[in-house]
PyMOL Python script that loads the backbone (N, CA, C, O; Angstrom):
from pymol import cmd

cmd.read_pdbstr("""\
ATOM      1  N   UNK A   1       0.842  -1.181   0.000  1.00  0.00           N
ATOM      2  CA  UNK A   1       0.000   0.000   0.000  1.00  0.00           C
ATOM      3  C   UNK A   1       0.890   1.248   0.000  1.00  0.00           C
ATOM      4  O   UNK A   1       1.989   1.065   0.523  1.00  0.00           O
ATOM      5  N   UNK A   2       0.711   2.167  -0.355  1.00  0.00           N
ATOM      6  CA  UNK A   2       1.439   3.181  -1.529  1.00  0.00           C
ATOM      7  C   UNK A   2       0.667   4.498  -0.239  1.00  0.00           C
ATOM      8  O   UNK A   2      -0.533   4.761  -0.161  1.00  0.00           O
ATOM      9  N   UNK A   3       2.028   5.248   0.804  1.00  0.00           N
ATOM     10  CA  UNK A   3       1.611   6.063   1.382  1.00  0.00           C
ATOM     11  C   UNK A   3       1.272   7.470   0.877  1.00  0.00           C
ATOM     12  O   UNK A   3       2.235   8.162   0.546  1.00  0.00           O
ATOM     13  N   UNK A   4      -0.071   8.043   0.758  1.00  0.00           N
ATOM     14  CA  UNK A   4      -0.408   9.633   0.376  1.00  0.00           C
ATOM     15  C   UNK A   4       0.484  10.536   0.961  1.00  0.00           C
ATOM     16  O   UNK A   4       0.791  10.332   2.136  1.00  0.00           O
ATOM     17  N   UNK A   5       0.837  11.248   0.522  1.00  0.00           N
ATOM     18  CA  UNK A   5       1.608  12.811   1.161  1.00  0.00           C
ATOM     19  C   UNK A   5       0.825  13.885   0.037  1.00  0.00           C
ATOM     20  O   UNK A   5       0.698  13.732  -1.178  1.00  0.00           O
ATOM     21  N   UNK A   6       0.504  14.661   0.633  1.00  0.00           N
ATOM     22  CA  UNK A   6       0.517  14.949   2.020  1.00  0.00           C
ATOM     23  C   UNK A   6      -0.945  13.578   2.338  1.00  0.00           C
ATOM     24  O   UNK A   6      -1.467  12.756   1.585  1.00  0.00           O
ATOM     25  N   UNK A   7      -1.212  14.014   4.194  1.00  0.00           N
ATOM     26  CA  UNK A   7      -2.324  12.548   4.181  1.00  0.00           C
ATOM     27  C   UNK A   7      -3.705  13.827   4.122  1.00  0.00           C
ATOM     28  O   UNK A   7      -3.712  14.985   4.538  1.00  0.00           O
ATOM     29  N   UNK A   8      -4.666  13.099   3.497  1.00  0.00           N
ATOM     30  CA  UNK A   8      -5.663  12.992   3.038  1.00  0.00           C
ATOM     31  C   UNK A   8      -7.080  13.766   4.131  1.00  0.00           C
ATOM     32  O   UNK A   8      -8.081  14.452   3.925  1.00  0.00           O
ATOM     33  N   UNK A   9      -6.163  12.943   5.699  1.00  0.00           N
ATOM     34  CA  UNK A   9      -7.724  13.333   6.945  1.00  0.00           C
ATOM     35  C   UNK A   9      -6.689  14.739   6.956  1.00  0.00           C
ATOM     36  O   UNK A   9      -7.466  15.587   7.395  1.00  0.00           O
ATOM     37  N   UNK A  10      -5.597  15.323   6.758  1.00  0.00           N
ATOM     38  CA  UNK A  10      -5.177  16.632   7.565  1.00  0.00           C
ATOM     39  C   UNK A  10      -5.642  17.794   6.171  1.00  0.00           C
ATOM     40  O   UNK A  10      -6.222  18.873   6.287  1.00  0.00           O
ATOM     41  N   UNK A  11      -5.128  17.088   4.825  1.00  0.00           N
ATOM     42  CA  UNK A  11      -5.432  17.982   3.575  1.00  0.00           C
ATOM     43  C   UNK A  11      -6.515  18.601   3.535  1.00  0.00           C
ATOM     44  O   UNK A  11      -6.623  19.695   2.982  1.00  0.00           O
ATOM     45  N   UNK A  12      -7.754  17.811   4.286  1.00  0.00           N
ATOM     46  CA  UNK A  12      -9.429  17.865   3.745  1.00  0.00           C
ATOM     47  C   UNK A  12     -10.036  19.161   5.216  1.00  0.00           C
ATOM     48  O   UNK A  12     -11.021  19.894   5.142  1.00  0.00           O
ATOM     49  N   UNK A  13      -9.153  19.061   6.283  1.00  0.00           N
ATOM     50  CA  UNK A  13      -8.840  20.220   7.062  1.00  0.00           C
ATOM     51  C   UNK A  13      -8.286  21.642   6.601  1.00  0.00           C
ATOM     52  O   UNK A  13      -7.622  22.286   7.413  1.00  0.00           O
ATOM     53  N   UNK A  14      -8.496  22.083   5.514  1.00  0.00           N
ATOM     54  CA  UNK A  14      -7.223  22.740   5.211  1.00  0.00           C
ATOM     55  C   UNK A  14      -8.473  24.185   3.788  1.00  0.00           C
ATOM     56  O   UNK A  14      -8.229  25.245   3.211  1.00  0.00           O
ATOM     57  N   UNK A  15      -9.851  23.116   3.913  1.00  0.00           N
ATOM     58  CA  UNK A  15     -10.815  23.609   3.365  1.00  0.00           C
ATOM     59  C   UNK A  15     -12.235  23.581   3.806  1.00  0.00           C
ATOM     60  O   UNK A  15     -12.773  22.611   4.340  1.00  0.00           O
ATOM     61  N   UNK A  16     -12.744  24.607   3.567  1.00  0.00           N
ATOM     62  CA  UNK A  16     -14.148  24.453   4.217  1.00  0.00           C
ATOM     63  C   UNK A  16     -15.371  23.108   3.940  1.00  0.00           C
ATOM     64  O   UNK A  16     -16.178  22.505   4.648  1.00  0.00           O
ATOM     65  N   UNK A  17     -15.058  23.086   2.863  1.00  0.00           N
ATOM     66  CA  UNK A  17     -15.564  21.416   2.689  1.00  0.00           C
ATOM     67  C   UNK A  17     -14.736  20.792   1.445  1.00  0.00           C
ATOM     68  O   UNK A  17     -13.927  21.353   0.706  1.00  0.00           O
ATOM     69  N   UNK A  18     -15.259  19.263   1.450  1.00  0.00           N
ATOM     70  CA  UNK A  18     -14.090  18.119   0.314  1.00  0.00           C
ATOM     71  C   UNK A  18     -14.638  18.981  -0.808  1.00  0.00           C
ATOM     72  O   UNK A  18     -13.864  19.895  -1.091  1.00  0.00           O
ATOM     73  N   UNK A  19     -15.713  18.953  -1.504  1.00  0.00           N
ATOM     74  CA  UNK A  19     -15.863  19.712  -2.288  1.00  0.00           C
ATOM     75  C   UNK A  19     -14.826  21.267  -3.226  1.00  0.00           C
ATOM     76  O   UNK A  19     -14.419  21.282  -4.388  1.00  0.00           O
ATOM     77  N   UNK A  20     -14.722  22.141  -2.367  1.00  0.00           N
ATOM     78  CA  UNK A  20     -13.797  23.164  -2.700  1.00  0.00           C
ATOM     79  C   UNK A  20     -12.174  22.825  -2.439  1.00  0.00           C
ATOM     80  O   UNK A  20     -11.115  23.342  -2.796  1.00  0.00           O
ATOM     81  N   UNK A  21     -12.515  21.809  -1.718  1.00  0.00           N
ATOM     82  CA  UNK A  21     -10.762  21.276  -1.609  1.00  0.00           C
ATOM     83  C   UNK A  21     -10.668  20.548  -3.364  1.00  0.00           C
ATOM     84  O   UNK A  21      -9.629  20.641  -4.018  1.00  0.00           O
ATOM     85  N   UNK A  22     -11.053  20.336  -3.530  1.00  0.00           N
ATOM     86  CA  UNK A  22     -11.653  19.271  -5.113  1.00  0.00           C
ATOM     87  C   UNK A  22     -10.987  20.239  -6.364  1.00  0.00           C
ATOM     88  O   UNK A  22     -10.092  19.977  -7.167  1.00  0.00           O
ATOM     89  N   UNK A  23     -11.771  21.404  -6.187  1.00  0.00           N
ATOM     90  CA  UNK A  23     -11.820  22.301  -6.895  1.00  0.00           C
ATOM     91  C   UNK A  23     -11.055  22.946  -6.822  1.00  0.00           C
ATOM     92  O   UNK A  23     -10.697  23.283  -7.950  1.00  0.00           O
ATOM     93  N   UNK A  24     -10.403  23.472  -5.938  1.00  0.00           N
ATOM     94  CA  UNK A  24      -9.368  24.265  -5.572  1.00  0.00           C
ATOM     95  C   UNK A  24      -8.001  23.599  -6.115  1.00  0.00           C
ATOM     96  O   UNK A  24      -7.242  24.050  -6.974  1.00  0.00           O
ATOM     97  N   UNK A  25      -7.891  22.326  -5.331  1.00  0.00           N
ATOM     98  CA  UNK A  25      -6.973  21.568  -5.864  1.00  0.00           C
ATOM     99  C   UNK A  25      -6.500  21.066  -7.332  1.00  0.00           C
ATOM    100  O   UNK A  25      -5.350  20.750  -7.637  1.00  0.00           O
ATOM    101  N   UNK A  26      -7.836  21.062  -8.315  1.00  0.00           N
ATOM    102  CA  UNK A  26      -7.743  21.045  -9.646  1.00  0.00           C
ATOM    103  C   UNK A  26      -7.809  22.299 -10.448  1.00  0.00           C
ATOM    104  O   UNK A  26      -7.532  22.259 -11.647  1.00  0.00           O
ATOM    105  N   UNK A  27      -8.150  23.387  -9.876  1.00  0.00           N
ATOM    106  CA  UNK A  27      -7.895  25.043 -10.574  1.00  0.00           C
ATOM    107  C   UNK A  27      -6.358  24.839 -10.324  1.00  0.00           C
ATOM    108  O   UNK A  27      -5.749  24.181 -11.168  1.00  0.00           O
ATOM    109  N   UNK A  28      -5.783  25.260  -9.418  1.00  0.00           N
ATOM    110  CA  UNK A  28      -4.095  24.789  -9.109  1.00  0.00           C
ATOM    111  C   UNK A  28      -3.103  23.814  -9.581  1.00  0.00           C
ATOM    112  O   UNK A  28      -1.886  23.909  -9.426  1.00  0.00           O
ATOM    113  N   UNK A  29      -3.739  22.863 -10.175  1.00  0.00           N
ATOM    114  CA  UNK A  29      -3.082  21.600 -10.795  1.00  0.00           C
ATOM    115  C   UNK A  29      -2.913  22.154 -12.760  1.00  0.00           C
ATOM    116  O   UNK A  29      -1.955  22.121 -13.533  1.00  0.00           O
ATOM    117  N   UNK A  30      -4.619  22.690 -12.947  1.00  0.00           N
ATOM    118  CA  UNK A  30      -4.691  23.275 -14.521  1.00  0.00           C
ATOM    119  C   UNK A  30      -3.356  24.285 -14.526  1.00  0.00           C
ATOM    120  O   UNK A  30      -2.546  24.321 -15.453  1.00  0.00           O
ATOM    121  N   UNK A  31      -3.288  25.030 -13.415  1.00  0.00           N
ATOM    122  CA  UNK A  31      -2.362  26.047 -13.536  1.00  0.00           C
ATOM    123  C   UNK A  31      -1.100  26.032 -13.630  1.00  0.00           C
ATOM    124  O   UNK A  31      -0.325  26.799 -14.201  1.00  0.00           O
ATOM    125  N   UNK A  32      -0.888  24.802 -12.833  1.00  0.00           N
ATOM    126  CA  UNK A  32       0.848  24.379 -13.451  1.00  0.00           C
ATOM    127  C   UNK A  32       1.242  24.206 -14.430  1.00  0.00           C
ATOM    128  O   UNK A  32       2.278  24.744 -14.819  1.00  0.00           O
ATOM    129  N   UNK A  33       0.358  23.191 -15.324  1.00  0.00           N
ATOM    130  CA  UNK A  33       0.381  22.358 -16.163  1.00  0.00           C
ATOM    131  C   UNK A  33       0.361  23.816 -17.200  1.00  0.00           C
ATOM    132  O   UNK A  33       0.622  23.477 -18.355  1.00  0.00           O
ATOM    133  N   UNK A  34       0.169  25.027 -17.100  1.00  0.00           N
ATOM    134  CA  UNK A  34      -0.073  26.139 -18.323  1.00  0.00           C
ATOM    135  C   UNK A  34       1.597  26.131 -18.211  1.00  0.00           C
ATOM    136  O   UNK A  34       2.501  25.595 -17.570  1.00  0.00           O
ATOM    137  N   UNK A  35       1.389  27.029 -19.204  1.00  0.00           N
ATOM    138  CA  UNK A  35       3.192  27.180 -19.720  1.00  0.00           C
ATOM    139  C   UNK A  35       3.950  28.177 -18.781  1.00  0.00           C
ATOM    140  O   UNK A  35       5.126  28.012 -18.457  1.00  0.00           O
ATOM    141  N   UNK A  36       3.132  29.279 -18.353  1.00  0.00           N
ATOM    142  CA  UNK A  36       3.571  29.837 -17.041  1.00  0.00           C
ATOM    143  C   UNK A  36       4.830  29.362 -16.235  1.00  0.00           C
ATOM    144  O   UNK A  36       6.017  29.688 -16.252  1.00  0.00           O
ATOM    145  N   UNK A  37       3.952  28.292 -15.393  1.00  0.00           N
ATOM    146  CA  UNK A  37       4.416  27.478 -14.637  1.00  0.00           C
ATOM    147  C   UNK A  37       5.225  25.723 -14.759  1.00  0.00           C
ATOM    148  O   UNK A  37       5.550  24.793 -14.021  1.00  0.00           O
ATOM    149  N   UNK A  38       5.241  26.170 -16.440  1.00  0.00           N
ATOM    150  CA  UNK A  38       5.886  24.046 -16.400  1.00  0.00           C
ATOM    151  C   UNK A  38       7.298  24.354 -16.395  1.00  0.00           C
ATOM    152  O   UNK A  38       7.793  23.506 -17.138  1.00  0.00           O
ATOM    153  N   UNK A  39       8.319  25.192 -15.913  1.00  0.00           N
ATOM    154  CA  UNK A  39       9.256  25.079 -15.168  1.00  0.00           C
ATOM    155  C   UNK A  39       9.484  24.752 -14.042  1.00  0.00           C
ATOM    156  O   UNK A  39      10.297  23.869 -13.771  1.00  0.00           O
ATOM    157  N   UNK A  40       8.615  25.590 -12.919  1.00  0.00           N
ATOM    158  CA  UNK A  40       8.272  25.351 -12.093  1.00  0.00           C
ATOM    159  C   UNK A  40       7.824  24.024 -11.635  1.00  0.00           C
ATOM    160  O   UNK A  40       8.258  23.560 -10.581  1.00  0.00           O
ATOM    161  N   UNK A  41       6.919  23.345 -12.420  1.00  0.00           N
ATOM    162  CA  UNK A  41       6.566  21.972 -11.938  1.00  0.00           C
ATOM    163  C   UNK A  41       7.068  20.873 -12.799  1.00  0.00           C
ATOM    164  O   UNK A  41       6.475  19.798 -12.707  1.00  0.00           O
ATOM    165  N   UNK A  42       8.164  20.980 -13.701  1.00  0.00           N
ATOM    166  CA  UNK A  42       8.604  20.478 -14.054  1.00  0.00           C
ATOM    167  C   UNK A  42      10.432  20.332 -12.968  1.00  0.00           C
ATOM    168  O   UNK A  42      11.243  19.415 -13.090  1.00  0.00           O
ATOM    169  N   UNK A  43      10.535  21.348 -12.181  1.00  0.00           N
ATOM    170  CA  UNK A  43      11.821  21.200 -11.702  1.00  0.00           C
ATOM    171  C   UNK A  43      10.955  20.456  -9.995  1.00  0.00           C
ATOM    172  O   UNK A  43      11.431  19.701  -9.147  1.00  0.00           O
ATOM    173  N   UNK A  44      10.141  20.840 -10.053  1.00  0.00           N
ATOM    174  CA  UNK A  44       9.637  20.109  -8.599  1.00  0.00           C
ATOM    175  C   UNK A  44       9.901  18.703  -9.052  1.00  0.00           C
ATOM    176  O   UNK A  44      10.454  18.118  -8.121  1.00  0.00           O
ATOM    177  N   UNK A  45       9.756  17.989  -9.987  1.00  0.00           N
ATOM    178  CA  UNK A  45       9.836  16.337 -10.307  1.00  0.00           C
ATOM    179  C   UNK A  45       8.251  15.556 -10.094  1.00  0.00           C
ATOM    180  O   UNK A  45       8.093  14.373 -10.396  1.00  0.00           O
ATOM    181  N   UNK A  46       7.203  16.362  -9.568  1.00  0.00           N
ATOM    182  CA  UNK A  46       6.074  16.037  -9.656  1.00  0.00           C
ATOM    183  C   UNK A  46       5.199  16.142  -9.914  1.00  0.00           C
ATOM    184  O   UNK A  46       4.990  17.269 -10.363  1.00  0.00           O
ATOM    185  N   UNK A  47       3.768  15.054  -9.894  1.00  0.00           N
ATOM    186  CA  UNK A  47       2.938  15.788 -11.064  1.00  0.00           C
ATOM    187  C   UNK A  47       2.246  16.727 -10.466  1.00  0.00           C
ATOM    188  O   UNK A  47       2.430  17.013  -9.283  1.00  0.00           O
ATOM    189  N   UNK A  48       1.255  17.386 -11.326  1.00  0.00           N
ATOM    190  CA  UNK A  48       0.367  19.195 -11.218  1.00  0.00           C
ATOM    191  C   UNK A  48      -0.714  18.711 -10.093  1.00  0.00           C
ATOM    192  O   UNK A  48      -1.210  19.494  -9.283  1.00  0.00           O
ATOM    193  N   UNK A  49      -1.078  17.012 -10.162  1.00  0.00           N
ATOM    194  CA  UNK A  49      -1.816  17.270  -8.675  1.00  0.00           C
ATOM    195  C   UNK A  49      -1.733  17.016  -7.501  1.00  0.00           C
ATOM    196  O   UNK A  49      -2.482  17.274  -6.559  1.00  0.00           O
ATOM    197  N   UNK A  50      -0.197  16.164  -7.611  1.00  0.00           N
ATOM    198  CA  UNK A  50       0.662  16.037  -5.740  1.00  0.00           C
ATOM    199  C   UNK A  50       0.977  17.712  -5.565  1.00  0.00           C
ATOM    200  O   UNK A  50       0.662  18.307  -4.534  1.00  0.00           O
ATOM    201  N   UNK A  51       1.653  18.390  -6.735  1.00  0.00           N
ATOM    202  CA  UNK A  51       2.177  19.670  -6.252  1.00  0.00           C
ATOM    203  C   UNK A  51       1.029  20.795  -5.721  1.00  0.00           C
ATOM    204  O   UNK A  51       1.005  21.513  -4.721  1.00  0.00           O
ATOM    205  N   UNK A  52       0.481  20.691  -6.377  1.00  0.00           N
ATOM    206  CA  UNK A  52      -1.347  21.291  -6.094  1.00  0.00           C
ATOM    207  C   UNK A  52      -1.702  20.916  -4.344  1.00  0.00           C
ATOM    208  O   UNK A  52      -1.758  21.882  -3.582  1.00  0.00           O
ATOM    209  N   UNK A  53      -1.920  19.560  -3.797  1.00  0.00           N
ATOM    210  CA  UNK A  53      -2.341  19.185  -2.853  1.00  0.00           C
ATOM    211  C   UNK A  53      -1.282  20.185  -1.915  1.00  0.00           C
ATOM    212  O   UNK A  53      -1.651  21.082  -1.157  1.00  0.00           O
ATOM    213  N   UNK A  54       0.270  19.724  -2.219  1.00  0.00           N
ATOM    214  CA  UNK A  54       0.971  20.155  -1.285  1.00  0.00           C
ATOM    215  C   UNK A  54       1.310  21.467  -0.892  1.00  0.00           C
ATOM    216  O   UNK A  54       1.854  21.802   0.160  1.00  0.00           O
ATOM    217  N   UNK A  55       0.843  22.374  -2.084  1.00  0.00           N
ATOM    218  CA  UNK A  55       1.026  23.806  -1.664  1.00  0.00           C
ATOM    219  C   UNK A  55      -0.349  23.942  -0.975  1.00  0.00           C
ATOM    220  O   UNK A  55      -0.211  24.643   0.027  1.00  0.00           O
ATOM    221  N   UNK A  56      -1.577  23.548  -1.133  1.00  0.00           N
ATOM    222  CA  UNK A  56      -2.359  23.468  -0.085  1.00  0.00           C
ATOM    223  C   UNK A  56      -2.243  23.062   1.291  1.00  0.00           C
ATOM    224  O   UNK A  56      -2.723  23.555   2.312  1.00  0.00           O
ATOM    225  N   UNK A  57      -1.436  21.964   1.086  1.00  0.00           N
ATOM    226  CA  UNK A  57      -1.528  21.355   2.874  1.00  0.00           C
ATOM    227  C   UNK A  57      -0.117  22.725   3.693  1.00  0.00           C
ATOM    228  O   UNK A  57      -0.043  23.178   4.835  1.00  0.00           O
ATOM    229  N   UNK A  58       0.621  22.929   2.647  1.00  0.00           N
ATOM    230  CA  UNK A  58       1.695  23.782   3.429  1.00  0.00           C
ATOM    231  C   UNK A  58       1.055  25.598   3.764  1.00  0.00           C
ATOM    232  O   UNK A  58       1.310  26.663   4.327  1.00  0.00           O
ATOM    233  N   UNK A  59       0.056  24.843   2.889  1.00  0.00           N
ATOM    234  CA  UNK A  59      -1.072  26.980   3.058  1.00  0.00           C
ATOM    235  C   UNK A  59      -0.277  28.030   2.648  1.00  0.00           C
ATOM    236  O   UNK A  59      -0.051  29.106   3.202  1.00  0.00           O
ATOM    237  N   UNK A  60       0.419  27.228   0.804  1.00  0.00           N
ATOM    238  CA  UNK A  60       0.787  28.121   0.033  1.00  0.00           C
ATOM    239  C   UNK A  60       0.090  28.769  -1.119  1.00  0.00           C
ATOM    240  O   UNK A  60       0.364  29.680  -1.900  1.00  0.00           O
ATOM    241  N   UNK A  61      -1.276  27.663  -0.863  1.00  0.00           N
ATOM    242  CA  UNK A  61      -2.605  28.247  -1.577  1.00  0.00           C
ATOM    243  C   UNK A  61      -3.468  28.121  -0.560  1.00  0.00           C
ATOM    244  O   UNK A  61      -3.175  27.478   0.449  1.00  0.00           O
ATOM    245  N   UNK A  62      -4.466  28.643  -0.703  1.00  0.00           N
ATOM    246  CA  UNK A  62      -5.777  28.873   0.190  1.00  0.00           C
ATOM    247  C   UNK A  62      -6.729  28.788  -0.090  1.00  0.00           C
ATOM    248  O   UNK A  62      -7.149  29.846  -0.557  1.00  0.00           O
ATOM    249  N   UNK A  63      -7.795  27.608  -0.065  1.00  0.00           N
ATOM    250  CA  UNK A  63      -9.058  27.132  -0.429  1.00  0.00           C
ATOM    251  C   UNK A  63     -10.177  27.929  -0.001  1.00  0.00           C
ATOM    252  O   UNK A  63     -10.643  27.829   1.134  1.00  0.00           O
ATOM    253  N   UNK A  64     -10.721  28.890  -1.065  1.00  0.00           N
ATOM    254  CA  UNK A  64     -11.813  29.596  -0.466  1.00  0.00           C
ATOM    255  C   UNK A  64     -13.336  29.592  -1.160  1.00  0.00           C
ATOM    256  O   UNK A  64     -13.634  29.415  -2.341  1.00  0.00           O
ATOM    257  N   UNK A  65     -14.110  29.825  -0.115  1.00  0.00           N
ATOM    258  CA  UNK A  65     -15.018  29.681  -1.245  1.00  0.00           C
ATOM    259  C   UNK A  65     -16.022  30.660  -1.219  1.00  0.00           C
ATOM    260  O   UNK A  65     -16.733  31.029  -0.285  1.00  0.00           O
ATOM    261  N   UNK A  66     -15.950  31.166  -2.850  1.00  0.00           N
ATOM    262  CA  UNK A  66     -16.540  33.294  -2.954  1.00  0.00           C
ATOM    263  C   UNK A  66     -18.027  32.691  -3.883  1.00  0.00           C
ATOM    264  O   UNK A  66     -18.455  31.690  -4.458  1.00  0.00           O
ATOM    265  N   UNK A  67     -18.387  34.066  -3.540  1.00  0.00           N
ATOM    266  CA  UNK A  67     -19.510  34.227  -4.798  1.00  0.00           C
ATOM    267  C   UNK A  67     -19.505  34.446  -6.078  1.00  0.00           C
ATOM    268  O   UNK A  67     -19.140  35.569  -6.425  1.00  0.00           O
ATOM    269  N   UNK A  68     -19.769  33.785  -6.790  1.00  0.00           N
ATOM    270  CA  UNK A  68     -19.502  34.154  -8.309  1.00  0.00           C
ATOM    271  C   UNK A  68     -20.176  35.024  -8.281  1.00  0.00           C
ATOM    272  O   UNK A  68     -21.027  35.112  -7.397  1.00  0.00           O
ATOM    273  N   UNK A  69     -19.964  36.361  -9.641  1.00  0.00           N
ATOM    274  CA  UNK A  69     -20.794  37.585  -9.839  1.00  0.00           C
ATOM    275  C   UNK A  69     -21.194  37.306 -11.456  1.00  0.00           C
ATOM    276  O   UNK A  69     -21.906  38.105 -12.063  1.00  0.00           O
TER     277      UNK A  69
END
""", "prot")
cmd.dss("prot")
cmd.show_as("cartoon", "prot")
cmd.util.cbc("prot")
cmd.orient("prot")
């Protein structure tokens, strides 16, 4: 069995519900993967949605959830 990092019960803490953690986590993952950033996540060595999770669990992104207008 193949350990998660970051783990999963502390990540899902980290947002107001699994839901926007979901979302949040995959707006952040699209964003690496743009050309922007594929240095960036190309020198990390991992893929757009471990690096995604983990700048979340370290609360280098911040899961929020607004009103659309």
């Amino acid at each position: 069995m193949a350990m998660i990092d970051p783990p999963i019960d502390k990540l899902i803490k980290k947002a107001p519900c699994r839901y926007a953690l979901v979302c949040g986590v995959a707006k952040r993952a699209r964003e690496l993967e743009s050309d922007a950033n594929r240095d960036y996540l190309e020198a990390s060595g991992k893929k757009s949605i471990q690096l995604a999770a983990e700048e979340v669990y370290t609360d280098k992104i911040i899961v929020e959830v607004g009103e659309k207008k």
